[in-house]
TORGUMI-464054 format. One record per residue: residue number from 0; x, y negated, z negated of N, C-alpha, C, O in turn. Coordinates in steps of 0.02 Angstrom, whole numbers, plus 50000, padded with zeros to 5 digits. Atoms other than C-alpha are relative to their C-alpha. Layout:
// residues N
{NUM, {X, Y, Z}, {X, Y, Z}, {X, Y, Z}, {X, Y, Z}};
...
//
This chain:
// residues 112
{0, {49980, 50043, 49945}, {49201, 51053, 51418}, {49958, 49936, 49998}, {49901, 49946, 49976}};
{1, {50005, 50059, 50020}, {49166, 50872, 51413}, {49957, 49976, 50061}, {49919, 49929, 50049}};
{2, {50017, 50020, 49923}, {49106, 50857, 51623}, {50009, 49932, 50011}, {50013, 49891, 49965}};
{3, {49965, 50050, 49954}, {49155, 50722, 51750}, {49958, 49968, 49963}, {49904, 49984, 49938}};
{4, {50016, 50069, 49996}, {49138, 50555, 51719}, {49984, 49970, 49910}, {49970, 49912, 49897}};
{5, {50001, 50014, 50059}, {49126, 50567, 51519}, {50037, 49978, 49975}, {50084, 50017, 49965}};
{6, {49962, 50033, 50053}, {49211, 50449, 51415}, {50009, 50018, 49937}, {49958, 50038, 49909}};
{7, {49970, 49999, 50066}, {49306, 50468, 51251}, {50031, 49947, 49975}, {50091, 49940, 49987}};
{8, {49960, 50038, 50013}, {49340, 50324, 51171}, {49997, 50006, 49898}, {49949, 50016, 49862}};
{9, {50028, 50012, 50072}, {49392, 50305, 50977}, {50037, 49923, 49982}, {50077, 49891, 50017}};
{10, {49970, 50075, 49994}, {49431, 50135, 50893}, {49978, 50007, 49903}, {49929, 50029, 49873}};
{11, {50002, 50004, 50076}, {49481, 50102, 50695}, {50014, 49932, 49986}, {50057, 49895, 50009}};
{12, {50008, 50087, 50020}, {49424, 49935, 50600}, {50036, 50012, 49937}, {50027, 50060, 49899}};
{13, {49989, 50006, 50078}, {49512, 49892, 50450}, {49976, 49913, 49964}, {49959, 49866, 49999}};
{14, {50028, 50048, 50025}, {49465, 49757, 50334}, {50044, 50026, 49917}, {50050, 50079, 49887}};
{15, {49935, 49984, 50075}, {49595, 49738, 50165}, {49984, 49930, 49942}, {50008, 49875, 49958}};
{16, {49994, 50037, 50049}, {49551, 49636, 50004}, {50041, 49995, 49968}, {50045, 50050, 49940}};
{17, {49955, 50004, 50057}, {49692, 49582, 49891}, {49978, 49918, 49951}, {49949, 49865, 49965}};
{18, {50001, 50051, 50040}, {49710, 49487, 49724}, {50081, 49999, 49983}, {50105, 50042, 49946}};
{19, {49928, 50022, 49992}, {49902, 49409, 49747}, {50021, 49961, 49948}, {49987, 49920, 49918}};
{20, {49980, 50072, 50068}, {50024, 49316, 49614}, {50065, 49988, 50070}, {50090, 50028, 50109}};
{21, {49960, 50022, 49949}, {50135, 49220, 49728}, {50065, 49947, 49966}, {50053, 49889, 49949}};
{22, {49933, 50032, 50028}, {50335, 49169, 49661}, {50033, 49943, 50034}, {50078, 49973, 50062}};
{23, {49967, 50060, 49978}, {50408, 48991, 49732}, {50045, 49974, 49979}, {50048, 49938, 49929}};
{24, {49930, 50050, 50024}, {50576, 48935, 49732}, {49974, 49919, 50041}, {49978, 49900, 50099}};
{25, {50017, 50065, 49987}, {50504, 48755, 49721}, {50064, 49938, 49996}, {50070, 49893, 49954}};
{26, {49974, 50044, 49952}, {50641, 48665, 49829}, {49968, 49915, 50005}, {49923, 49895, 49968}};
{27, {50040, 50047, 50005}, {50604, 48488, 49882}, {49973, 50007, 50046}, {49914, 50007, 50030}};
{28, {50051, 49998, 49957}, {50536, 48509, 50061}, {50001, 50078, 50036}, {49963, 50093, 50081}};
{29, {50014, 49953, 49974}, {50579, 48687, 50092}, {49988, 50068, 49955}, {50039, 50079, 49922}};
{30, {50009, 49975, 50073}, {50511, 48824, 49964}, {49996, 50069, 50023}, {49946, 50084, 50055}};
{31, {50005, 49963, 49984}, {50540, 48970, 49993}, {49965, 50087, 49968}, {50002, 50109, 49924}};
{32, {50036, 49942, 50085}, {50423, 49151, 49888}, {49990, 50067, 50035}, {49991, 50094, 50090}};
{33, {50021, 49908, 49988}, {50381, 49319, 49874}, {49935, 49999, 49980}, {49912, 49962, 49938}};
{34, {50080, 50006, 50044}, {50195, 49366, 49850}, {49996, 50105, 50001}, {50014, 50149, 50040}};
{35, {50017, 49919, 50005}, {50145, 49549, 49791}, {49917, 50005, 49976}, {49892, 49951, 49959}};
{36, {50037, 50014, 50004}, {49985, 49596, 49761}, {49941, 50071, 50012}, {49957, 50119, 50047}};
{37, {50032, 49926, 50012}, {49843, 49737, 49733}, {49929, 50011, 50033}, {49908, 49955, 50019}};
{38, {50066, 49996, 49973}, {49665, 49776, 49819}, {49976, 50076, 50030}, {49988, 50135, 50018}};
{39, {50046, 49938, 49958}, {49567, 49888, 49921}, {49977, 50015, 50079}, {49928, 49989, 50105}};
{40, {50030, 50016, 49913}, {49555, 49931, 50115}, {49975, 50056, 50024}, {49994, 50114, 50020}};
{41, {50051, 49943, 49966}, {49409, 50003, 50214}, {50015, 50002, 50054}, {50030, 49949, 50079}};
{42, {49989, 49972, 49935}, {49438, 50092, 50372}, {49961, 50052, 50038}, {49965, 50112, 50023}};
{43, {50047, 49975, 49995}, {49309, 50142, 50470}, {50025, 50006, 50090}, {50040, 49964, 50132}};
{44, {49999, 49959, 49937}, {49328, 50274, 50623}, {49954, 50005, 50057}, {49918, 50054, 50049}};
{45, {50044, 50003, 49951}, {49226, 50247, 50780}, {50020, 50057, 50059}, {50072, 50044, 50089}};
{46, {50004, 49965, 49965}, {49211, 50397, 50891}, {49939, 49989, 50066}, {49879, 49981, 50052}};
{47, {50018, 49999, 49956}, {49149, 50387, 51049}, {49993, 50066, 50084}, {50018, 50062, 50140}};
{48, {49981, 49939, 49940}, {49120, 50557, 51166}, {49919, 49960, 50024}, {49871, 49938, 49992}};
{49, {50042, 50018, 49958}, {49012, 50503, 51296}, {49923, 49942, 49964}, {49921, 49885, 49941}};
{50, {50065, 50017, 50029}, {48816, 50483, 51245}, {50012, 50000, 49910}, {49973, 49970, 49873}};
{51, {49995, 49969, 50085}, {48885, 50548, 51046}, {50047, 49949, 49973}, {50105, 49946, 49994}};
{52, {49975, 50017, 50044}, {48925, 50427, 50911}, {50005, 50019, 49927}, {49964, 50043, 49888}};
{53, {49996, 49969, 50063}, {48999, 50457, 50767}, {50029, 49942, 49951}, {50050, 49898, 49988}};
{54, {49956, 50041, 50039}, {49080, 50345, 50622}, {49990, 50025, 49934}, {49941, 50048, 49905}};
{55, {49960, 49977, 50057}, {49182, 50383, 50478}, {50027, 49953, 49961}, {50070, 49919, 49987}};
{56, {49954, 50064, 50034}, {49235, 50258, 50326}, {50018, 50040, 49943}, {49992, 50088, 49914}};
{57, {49935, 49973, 50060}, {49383, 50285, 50199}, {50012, 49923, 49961}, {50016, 49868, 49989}};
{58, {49983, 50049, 50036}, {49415, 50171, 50059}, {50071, 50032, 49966}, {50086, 50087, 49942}};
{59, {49923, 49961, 50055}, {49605, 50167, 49981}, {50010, 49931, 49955}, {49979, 49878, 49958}};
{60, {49980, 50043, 50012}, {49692, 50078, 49879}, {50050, 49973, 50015}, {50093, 50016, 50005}};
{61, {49960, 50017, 49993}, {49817, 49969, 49928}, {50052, 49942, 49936}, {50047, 49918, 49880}};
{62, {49954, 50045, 50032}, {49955, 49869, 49880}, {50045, 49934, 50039}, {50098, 49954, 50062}};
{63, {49965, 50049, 49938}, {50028, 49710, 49987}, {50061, 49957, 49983}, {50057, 49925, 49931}};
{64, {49944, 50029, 50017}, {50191, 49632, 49984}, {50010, 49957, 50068}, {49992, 49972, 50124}};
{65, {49992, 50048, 49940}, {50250, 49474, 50086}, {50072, 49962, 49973}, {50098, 49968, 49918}};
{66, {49969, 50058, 50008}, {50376, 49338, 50106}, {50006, 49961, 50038}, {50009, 49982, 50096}};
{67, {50005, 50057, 49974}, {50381, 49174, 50164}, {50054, 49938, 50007}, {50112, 49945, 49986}};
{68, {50009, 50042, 50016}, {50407, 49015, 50182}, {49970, 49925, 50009}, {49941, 49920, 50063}};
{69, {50041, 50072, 50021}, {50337, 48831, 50144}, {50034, 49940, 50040}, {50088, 49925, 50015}};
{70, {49937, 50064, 49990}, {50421, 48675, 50239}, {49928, 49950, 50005}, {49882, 49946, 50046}};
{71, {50032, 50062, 50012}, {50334, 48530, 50170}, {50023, 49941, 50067}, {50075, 49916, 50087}};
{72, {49982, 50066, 49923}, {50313, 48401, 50331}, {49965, 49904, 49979}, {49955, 49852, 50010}};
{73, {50030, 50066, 50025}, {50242, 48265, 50215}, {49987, 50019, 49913}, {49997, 50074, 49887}};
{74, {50008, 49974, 50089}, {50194, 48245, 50004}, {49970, 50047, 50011}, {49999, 50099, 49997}};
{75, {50034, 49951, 50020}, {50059, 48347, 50025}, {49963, 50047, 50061}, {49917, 50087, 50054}};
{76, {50006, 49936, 49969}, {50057, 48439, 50185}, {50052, 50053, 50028}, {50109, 50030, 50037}};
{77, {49950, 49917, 49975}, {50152, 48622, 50248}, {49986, 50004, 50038}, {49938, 49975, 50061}};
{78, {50025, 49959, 49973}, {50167, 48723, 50353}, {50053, 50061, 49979}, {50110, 50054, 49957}};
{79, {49976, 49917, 50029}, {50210, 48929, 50316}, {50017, 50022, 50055}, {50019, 50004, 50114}};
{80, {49963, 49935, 49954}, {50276, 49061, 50386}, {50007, 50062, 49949}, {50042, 50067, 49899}};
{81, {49995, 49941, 50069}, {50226, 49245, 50307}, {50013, 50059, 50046}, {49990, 50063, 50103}};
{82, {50003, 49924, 49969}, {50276, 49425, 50355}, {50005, 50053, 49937}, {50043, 50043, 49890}};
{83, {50033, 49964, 50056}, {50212, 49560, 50240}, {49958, 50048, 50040}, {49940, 50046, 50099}};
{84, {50055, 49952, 49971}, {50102, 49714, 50246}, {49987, 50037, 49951}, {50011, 50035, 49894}};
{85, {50072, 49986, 50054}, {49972, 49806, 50169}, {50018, 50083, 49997}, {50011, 50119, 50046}};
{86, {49975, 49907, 50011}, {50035, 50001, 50100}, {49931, 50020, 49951}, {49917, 50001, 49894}};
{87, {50048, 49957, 50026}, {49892, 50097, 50058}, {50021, 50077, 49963}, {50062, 50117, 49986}};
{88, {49989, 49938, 50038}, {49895, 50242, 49935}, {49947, 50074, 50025}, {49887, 50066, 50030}};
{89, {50037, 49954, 49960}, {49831, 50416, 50012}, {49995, 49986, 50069}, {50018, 49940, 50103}};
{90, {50021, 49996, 49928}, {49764, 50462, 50167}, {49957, 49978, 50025}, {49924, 49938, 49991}};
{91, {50082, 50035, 49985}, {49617, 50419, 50284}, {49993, 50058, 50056}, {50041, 50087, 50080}};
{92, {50023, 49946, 49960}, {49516, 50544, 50397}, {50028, 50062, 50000}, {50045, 50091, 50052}};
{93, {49974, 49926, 50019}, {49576, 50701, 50328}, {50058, 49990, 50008}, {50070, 50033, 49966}};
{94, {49927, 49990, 49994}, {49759, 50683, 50357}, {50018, 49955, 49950}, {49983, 49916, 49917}};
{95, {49966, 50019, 50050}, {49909, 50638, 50255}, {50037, 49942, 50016}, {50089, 49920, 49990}};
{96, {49957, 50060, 49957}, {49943, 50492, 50377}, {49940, 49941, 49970}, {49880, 49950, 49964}};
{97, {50037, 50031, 50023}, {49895, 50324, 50302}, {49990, 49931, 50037}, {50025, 49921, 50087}};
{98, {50003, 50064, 49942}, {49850, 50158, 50384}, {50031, 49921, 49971}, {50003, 49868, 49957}};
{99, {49980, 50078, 50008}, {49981, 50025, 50345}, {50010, 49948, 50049}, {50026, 49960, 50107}};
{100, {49997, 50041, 49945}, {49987, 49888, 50431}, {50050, 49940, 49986}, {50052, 49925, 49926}};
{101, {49953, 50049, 49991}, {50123, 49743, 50467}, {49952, 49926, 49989}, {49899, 49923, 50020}};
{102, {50037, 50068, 50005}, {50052, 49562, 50421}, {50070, 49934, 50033}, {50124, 49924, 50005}};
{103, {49984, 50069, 49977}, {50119, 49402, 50525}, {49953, 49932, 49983}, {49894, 49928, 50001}};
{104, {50058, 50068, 50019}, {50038, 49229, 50465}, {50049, 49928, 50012}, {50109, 49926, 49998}};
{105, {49974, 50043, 49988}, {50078, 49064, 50513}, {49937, 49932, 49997}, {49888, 49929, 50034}};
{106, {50053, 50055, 49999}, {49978, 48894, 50462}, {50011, 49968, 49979}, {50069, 49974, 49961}};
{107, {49995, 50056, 50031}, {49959, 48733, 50385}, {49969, 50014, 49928}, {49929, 50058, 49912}};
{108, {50065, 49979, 50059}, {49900, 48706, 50205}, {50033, 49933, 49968}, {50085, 49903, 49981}};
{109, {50006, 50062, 50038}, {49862, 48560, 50075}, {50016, 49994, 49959}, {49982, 50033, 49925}};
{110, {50003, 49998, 50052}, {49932, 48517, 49930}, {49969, 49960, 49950}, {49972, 49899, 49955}};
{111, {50028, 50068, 50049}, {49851, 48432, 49795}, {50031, 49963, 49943}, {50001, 49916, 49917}};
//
């Protein structure tokens, strides 16, 4: 039994490296690509019962896939638009459930 007034909280960080090749149908101001791409993401378990911490980290490998696109607003500046997400291979914290996650991105960028 846990007694009054004890908290349980848990909370999972991820953090995902990839090295991406990224395909462009190079259009004149609107370009539209696919990016795929391979790495590694750590996921680390924060347990929280009351006074008792605990933490747990899992490394997998993943794999990330996206698509986009580019609308050039001048020679050499964009702006994007990406949705993609990050599929990890295996499990994390003992189970056969894995932690993918959905990617939204939206920004400016330079060309040279």
């Amino acid at each position: 039994s846990l007694g009054a007034g004890t908290t349980l909280r848990n909370a999972i960080r991820t953090t995902a490296s990839t090295i991406n090749a990224k395909a462009i149908l190079p259009l004149e101001w609107i370009q539209p690509y696919v990016m795929g791409g391979i790495g590694f993401q750590a996921a680390t378990l924060k347990k929280h019962i009351g006074n008792i911490r605990t933490k747990q980290t899992n490394y997998n490998f993943v794999g990330r896939i996206a698509v986009g696109i580019d609308v050039m607003l001048h020679k050499n500046w964009g702006w994007h638009v990406e949705a993609g997400g990050i599929l990890p291979a295996g499990g994390s914290f003992g189970t056969d459930d894995n932690l993918s996650l959905v990617i939204l991105n939206t920004g400016f960028r330079y060309v040279f």
